[in-house]
C-alpha positions as CSV (number, residue, x, y, z in Angstrom):
1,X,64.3,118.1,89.9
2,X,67.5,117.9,92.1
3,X,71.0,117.3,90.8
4,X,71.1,113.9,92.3
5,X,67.6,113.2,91.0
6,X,69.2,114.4,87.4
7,X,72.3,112.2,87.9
8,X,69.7,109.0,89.0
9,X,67.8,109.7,85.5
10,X,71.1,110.0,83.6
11,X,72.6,107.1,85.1
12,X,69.6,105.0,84.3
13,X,69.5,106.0,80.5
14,X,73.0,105.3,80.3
15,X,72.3,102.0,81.3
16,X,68.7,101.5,79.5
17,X,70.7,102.7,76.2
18,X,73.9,100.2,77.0
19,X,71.8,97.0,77.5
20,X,70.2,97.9,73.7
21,X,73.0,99.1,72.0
22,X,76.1,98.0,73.3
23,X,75.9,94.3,71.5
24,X,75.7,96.5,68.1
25,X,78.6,98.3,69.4
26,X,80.9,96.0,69.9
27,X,79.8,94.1,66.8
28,X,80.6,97.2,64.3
29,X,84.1,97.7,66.1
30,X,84.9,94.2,66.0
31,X,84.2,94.2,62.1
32,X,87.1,97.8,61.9
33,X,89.4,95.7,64.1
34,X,89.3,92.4,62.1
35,X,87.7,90.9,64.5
36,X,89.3,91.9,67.8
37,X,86.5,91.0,70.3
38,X,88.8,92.2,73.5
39,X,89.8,95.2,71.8
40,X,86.4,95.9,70.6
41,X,84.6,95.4,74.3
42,X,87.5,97.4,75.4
43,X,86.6,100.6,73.5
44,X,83.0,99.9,73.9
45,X,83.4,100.3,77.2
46,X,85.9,103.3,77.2
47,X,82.6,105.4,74.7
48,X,80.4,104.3,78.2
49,X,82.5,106.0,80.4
50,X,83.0,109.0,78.4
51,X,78.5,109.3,78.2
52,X,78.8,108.5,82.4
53,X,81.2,111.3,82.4
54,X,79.5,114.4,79.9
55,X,76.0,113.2,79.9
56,X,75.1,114.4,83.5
57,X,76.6,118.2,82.8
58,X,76.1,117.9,78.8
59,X,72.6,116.4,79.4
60,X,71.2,113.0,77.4
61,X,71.9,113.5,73.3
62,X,68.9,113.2,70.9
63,X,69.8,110.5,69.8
64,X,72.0,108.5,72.3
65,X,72.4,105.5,70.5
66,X,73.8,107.1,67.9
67,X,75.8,109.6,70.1
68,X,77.3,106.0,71.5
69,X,78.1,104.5,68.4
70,X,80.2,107.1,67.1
71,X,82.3,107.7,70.0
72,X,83.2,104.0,70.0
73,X,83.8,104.2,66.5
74,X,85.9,107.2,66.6
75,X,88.2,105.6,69.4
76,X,88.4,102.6,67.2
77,X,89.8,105.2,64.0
78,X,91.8,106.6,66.5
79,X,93.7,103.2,67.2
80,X,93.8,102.0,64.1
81,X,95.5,105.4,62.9
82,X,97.8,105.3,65.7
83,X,98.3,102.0,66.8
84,X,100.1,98.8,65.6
85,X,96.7,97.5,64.3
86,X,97.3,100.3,61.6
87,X,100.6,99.1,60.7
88,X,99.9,95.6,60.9
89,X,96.7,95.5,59.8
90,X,94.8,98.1,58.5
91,X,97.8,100.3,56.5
92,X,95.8,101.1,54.0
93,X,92.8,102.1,56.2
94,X,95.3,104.7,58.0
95,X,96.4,106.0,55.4
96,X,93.5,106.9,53.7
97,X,92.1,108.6,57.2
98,X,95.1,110.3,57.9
99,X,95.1,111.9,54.2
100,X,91.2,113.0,54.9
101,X,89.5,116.1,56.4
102,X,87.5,115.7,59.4
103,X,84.3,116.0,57.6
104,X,85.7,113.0,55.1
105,X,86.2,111.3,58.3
106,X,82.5,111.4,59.4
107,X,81.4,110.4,56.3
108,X,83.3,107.6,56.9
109,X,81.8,106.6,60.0
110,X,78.2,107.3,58.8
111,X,78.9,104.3,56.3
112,X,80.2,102.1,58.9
113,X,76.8,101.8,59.9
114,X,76.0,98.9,56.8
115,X,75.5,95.6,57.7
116,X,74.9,96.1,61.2
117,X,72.8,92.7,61.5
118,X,75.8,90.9,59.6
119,X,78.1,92.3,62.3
120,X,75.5,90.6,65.1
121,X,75.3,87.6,63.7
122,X,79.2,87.4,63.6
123,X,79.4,87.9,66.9
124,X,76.7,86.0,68.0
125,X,78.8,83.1,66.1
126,X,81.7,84.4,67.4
127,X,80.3,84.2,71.2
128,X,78.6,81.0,71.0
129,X,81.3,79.0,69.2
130,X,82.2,75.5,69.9
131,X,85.7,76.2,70.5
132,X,84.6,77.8,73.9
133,X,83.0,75.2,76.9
134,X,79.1,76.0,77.3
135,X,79.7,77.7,80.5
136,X,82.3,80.3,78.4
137,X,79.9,80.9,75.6
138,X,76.9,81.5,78.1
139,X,79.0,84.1,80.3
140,X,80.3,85.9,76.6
141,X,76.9,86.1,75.1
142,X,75.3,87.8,77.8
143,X,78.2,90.1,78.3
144,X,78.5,91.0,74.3
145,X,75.0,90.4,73.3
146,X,73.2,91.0,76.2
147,X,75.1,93.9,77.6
148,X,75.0,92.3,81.4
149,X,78.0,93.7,83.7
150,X,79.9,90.6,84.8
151,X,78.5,91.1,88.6
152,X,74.8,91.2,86.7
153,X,76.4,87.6,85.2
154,X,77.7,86.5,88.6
155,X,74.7,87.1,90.6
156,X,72.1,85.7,87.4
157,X,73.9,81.9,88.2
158,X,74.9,82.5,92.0
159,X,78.9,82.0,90.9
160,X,81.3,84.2,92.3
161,X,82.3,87.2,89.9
162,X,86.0,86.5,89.8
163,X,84.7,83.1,88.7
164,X,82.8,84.8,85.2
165,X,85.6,87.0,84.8
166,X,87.9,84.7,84.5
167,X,85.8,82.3,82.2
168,X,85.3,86.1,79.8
169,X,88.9,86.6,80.1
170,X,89.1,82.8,79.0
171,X,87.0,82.8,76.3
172,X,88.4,85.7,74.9
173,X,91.7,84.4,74.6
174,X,90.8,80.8,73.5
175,X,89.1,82.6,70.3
176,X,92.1,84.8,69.9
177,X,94.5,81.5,70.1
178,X,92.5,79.4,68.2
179,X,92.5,82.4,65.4
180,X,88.7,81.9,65.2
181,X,87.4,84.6,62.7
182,X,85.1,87.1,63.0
183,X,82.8,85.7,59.9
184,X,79.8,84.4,59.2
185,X,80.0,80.7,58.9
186,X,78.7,78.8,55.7
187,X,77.1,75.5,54.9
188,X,77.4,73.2,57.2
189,X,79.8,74.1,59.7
190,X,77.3,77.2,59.7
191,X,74.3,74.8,60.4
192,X,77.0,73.3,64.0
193,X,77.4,77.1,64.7
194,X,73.9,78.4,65.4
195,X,73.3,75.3,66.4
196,X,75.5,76.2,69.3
197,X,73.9,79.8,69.5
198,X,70.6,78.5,69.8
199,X,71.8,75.9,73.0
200,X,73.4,79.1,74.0
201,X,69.9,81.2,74.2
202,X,68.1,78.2,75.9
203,X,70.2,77.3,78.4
204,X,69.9,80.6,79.4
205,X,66.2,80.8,79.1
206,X,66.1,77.5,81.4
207,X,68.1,78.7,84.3
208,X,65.8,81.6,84.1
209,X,63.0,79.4,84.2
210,X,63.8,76.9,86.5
211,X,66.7,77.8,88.3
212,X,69.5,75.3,89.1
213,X,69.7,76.5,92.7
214,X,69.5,79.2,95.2
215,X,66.6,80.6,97.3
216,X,64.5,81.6,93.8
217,X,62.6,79.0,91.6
218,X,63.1,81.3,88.5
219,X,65.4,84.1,87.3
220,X,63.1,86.4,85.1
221,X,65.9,88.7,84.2
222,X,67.4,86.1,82.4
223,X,64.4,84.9,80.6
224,X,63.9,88.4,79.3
225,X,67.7,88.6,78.2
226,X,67.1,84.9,76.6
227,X,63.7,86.4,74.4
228,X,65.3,89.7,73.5
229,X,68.4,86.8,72.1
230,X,66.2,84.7,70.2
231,X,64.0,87.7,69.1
232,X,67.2,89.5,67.1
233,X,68.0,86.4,66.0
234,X,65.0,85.7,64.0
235,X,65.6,88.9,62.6
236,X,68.8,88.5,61.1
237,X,67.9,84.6,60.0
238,X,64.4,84.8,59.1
239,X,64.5,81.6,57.3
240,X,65.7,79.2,59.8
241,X,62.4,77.8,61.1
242,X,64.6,76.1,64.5
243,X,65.2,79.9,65.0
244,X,61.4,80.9,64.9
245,X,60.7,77.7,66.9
246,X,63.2,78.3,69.4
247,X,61.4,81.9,69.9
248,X,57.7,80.3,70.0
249,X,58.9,78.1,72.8
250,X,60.7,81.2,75.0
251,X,57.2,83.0,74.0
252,X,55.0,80.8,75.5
253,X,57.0,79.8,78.1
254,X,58.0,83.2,79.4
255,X,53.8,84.2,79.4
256,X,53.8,81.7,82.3
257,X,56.5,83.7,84.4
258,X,53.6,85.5,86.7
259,X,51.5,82.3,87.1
260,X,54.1,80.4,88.8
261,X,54.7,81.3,92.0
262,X,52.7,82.9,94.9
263,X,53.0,86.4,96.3
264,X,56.1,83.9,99.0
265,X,57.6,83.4,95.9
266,X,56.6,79.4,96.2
267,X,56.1,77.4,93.2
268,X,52.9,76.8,91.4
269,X,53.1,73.5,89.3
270,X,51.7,73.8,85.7
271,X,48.3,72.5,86.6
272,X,47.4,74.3,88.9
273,X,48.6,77.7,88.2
274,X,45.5,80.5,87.4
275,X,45.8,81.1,83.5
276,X,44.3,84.1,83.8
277,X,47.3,85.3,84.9
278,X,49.2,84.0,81.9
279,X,50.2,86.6,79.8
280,X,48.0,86.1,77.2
281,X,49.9,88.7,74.5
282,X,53.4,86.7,75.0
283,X,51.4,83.4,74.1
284,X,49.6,85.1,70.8
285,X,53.1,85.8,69.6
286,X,54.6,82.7,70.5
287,X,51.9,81.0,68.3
288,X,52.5,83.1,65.6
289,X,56.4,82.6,66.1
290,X,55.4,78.7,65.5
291,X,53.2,79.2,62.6
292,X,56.3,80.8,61.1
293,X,58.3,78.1,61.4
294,X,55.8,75.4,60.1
295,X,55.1,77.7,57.2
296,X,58.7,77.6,56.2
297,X,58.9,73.4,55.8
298,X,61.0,71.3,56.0
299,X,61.4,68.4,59.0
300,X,60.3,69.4,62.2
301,X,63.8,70.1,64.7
302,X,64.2,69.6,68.6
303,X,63.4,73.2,68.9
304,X,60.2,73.4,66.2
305,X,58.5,70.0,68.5
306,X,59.3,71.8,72.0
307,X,57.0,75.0,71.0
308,X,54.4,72.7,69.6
309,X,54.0,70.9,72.8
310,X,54.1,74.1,74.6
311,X,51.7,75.4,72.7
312,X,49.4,72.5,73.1
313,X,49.0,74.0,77.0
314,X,48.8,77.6,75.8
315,X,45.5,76.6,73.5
316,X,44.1,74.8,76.6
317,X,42.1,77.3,78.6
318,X,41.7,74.8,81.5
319,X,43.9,72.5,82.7
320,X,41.5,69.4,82.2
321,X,40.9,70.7,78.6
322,X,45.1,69.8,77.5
323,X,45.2,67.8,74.6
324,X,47.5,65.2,77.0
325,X,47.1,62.6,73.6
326,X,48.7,65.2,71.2
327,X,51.5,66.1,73.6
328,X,52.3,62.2,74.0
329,X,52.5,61.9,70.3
330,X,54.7,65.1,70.1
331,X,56.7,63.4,72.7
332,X,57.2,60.5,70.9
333,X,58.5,62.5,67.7
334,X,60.8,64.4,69.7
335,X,62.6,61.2,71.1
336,X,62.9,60.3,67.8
337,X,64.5,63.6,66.6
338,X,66.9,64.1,69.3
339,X,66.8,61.0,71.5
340,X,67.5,61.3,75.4
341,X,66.4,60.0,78.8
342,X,65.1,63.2,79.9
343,X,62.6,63.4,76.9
344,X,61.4,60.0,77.7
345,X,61.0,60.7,81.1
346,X,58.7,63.8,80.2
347,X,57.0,61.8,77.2
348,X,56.3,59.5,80.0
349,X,54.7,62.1,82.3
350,X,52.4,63.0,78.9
351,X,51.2,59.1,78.5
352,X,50.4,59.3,82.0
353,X,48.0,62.2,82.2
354,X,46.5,60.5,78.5
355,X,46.2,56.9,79.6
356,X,46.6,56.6,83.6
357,X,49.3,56.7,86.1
358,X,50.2,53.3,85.7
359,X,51.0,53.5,82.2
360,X,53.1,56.7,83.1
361,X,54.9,54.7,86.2
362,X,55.8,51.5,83.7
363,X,57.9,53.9,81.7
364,X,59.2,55.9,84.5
365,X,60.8,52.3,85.8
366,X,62.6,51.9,83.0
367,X,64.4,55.0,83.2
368,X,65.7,54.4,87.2
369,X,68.7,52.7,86.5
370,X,69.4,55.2,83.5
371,X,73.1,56.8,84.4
372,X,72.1,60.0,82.5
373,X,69.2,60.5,85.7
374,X,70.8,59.0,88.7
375,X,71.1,62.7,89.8
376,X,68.2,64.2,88.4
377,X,65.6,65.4,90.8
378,X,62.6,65.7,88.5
379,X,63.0,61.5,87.9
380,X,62.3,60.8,91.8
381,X,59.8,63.9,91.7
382,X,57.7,62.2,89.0
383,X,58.3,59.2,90.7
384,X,56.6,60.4,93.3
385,X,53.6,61.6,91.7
386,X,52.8,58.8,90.0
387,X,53.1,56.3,92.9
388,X,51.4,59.1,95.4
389,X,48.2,59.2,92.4
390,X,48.2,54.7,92.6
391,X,47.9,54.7,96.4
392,X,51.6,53.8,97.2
393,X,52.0,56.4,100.1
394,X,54.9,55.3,101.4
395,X,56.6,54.8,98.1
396,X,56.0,58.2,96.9
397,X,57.0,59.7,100.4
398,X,60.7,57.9,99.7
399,X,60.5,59.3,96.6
400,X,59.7,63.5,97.0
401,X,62.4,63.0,100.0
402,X,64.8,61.6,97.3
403,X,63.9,64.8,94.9
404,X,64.6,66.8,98.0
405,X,68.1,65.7,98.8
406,X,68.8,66.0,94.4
407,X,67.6,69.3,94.1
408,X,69.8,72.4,94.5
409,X,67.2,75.1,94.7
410,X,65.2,76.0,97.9
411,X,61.7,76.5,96.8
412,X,61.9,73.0,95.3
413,X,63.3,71.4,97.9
414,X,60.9,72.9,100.3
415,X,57.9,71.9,97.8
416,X,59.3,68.0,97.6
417,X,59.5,68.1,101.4
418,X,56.0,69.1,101.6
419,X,54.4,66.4,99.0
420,X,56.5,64.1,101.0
421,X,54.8,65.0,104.3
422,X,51.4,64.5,102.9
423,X,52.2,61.2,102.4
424,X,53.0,60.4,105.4
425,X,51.2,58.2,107.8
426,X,48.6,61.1,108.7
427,X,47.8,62.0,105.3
428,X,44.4,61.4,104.4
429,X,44.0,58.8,101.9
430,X,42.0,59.6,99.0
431,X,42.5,58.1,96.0
């Protein structure tokens, strides 16, 4: 192996190893610094310099997670023993290391280690917190808790990087204003909180999923980062069934990533994608992730309904075998739960592949003059379907070309303009 095949190897450890551990990191610092989230990133960042500098001459440790942690904990002892944290804060802390061996020192940084999934949930409260607009919270969590460089951030939602560092650099100072501590919330302000961290995690699941815009229908990377989000998470709260619901629906949404585009990248709607090439091991543990959540009780929430109608396509085989009757029902439950336009309109897509597109298209009219759709694409683009399915050619055409002009993302606009096309005059009409 060459030295610059070496340094490749190195680097990429360094950054396998970061991604997994650097959220723990800064959690565990920002506990010893009272919950200094700036400071904590800050030294976090300073312990992955120091492995990109001695890890290509020293080689990878044995352990490099551990080899990480300690080096950010040991620059965190050595500010609080020489900085104004010590005096201000953490006196007795200093003093206590300063009267210690090196050894005693170690020790102390071996127990450090407790309550490392206490210290991720605080900052996974800390991150997502209301205080912060959605588009801070999103940009912080994936920097803190998913361990994404703010370029990685940047590129992920096609915003310039100045743009996310300035929203970090925001957020970071809002919670710092606003004195927001580093603590795990209780009762119900606790309940608001991962509230917001589970918004957090979907939102970015869906841009992932569907992307708002740009050339690609979906963002995978940021699906994964979503999952491996939800999946700690129901970890450290293993008894909030939203939690577990919220990671059924990632599951069985994410085994669908392969199925829906082409080898061009262009979409493949739901029905007709090949299910073979669903990924058949994400869906068995997002119906097990389900079952967990039903087995713990209670009222079913926004998140619990989501996976159940999800999972109503992941028990279906075939297409025409979709329990299209359940999903309507589910639907109908979930408008109740957490009412909104959008989950009519897609409750209205379910009653029309159970009872016929005219019974879909009657509840689709309702909704056009709803302010909350005027610029959603996916109203004209259902629309469209429905109308194109009755016969009404030139309607539907009006329609995908309407979804075309809403749309921000290329493969979808390219896809409406092509459903608008075969309705055109030439189309063949077979209905």
């Amino acid at each position: 192996m060459t030295a610059t095949d070496n340094l490749t190897r190195t680097r990429r450890t360094i950054d396998a190893v970061w991604r997994m551990e650097s959220a723990k990191v800064v959690a565990v610092l920002a506990r010893m610094l009272s919950g200094d989230i700036g400071l904590a990133e800050e030294l976090a960042q300073d312990a992955l310099v120091t492995a990109l500098e001695q890890w290509p001459d020293k080689g990878i440790p044995d352990n490099p997670g551990a080899w990480l942690m300690a080096t950010a904990k040991h620059r965190a002892i050595d500010r609080l023993r020489h900085g104004k944290l010590a005096e201000e804060k953490h006196a007795e802390i200093a003093r206590e290391l300063d009267e210690q061996q090196a050894a005693r020192a170690d020790d102390m940084l071996a127990a450090l280690d407790d309550d490392i999934g206490d210290d991720l949930l605080r900052l996974m409260f800390t991150a997502c917190h209301p205080v912060l607009s959605p588009e801070a919270r999103v940009a912080l969590t994936l920097r803190l808790l998913g361990g994404l460089a703010t370029d990685e951030i940047a590129r992920a939602f096609l915003v310039p990087e100045p743009t996310i560092a300035q929203r970090i650099v925001r957020a970071k100072r809002t919670l710092a204003e606003a004195n927001v501590a580093f603590e795990l919330p209780r009762g119900e302000d606790r309940a608001a909180r991962l509230a917001s961290v589970l918004d957090v995690i979907y939102l970015v699941f869906n841009e992932g999923y569907s992307a708002t815009a740009g050339e690609d229908w979906m963002r995978p990377a940021l699906c994964d980062e979503a999952l491996r989000l939800g999946r700690i998470l129901a970890e450290l709260a293993p008894f909030d069934a939203e939690v577990h619901g919220l990671v059924a629906l990632m599951e069985i949404q994410a085994s669908r990533l392969h199925a829906r585009t082409d080898k061009d990248g262009a979409p493949i709607l739901l029905l007709e994608q090949n299910r073979a090439h669903w990924d058949w091991l994400l869906v068995e543990r997002g119906l097990k992730a389900l079952a967990r959540a039903e087995k713990l009780g209670g009222d079913r929430g926004t998140y619990q309904l989501q996976a159940a109608i999800a999972a109503c396509h992941a028990r279906a085989r075939r297409a025409e075998d979709t329990d299209w009757v359940r999903i309507a029902a589910l639907y109908a439950e979930l408008a109740q739960t957490a009412p909104s336009p959008i989950v009519e309109l897609n409750g209205a897509v379910a009653i029309a592949m159970a009872f016929g597109a005219q019974a879909g298209l009657d509840l689709v009219d309702r909704l056009v003059e709803e302010p909350a759709l005027r610029n959603y694409h996916f109203l004209p683009a259902v629309r469209g379907d429905l109308l194109e399915k009755l016969g009404r050619f030139d309607e539907a055409r009006a329609e995908f070309e309407r979804a075309s002009a809403l749309t921000r993302n290329a493969r979808e606009q390219r896809l409406m303009r092509e459903r608008a096309a075969k309705c055109g005059p030439s189309a063949t009409r077979v209905h």
